[in-house]
C-alpha positions as a Markdown table, in Angstrom:
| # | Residue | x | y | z |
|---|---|---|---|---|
| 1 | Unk | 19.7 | 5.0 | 7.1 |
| 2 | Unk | 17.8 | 3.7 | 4.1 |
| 3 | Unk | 17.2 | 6.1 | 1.3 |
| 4 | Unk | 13.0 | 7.5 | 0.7 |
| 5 | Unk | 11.4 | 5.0 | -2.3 |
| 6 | Unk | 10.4 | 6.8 | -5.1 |
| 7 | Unk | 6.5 | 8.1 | -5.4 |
| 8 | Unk | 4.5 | 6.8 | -4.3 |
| 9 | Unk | 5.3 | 5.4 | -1.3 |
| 10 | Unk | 4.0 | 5.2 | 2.3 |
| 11 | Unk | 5.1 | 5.4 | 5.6 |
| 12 | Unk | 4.1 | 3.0 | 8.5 |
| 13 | Unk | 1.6 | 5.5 | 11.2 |
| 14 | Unk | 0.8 | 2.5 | 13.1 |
| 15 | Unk | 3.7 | 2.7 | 16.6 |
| 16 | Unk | 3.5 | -1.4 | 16.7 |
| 17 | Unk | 4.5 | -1.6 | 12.8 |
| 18 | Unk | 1.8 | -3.8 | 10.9 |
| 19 | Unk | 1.7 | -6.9 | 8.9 |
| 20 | Unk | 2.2 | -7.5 | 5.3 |
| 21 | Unk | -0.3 | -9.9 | 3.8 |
| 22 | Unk | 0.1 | -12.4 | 1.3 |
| 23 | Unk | -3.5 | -11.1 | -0.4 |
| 24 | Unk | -5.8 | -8.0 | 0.6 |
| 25 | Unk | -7.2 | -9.4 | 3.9 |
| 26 | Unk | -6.4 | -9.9 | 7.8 |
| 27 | Unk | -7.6 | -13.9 | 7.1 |
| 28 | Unk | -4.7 | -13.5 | 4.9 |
| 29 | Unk | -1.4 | -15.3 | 5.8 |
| 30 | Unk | 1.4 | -12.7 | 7.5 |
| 31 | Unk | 4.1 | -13.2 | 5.2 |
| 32 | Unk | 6.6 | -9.8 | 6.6 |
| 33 | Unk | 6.6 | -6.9 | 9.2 |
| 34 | Unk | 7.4 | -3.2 | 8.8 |
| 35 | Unk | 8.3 | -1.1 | 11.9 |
| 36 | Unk | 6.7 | 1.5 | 13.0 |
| 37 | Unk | 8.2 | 5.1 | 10.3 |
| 38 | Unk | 9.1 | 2.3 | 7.8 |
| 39 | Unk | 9.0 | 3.1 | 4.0 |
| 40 | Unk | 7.8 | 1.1 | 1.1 |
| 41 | Unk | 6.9 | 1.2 | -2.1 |
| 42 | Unk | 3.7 | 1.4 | -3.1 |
| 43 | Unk | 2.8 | -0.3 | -6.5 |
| 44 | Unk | -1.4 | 0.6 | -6.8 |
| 45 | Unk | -4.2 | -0.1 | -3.9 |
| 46 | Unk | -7.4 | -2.0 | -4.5 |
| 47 | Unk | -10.7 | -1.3 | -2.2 |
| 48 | Unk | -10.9 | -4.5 | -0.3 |
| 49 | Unk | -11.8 | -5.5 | 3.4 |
| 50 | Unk | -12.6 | -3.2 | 6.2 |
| 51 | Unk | -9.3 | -2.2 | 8.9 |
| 52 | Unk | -11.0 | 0.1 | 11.3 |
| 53 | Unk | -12.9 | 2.1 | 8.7 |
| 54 | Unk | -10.7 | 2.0 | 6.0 |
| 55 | Unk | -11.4 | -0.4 | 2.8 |
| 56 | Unk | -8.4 | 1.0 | 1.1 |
| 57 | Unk | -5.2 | -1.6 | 0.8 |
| 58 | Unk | -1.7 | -1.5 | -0.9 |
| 59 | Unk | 0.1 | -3.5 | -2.9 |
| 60 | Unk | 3.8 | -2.8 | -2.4 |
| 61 | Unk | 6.1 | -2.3 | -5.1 |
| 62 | Unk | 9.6 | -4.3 | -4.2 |
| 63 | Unk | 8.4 | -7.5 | -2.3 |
| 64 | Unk | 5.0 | -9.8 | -2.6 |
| 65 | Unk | 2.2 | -8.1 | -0.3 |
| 66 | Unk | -0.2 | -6.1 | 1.3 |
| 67 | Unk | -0.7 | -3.6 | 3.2 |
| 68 | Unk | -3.9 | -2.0 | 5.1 |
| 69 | Unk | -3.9 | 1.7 | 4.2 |
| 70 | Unk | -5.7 | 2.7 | 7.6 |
| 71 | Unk | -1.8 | 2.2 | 9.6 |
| 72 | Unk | 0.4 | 3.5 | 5.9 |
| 73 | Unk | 0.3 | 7.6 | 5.0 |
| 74 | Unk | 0.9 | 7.7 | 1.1 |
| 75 | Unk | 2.7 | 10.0 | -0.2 |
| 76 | Unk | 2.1 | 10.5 | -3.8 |
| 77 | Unk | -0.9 | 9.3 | -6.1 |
| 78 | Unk | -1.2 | 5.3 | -5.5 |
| 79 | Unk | -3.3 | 4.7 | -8.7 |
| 80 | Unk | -6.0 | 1.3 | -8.6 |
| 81 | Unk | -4.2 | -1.2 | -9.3 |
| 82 | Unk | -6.8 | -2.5 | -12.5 |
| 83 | Unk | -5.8 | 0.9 | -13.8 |
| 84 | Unk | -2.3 | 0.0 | -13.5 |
| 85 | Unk | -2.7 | -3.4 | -14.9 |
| 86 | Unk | -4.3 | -2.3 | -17.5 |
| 87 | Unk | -2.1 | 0.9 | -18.9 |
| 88 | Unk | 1.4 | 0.3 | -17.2 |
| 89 | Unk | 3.2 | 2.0 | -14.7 |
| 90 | Unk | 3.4 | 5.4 | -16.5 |
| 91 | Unk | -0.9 | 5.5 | -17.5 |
| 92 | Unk | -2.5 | 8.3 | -15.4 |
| 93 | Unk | -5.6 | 7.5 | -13.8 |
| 94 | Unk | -7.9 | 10.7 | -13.7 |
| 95 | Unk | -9.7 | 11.4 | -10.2 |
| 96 | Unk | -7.6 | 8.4 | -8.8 |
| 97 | Unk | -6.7 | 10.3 | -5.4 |
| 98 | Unk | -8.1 | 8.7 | -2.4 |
| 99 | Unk | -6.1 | 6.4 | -0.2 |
């Protein structure tokens, strides 16, 4: 059984698994799948296109893509990822707590 990534990370909710997009969009090319309870590293989200009510996406941490945030529980606070850009993996991001 693989080992829980470090914080933050999320968890696939979604029982048929979901896509991982190449950018922040379902016109966006499929470029992997996760299974349904799935973990992954989450690197920082952005607010992008709507998945059934949900504007929130993430950017994983160990592989090239995206993931819709409505079908991924976080665990952990998944900063934005211009606040991560801009002050590195260890800058805080006050208020950042949604998603």
């Amino acid at each position: 059984m693989a080992s829980t990534p470090r914080e933050p990370y999320g968890t696939v909710v979604n029982e048929s698994g979901i896509n991982v997009r190449e950018f922040p969009s379902t016109d966006s090319s499929v470029v992997a799948r996760l299974p349904y309870r799935s973990t992954v590293g989450l690197r920082c989200k952005v607010r992008a296109q709507v998945v059934d009510g949900n504007d929130v996406w993430y950017l994983l941490r160990d592989r090239a893509g995206w993931v819709a945030a409505r079908y991924v529980d976080n665990t952990g606070n998944v900063r934005l990822c211009k606040d991560v850009a801009a002050g590195g993996e260890g800058a805080a991001a006050e208020g950042d707590t949604a998603g």
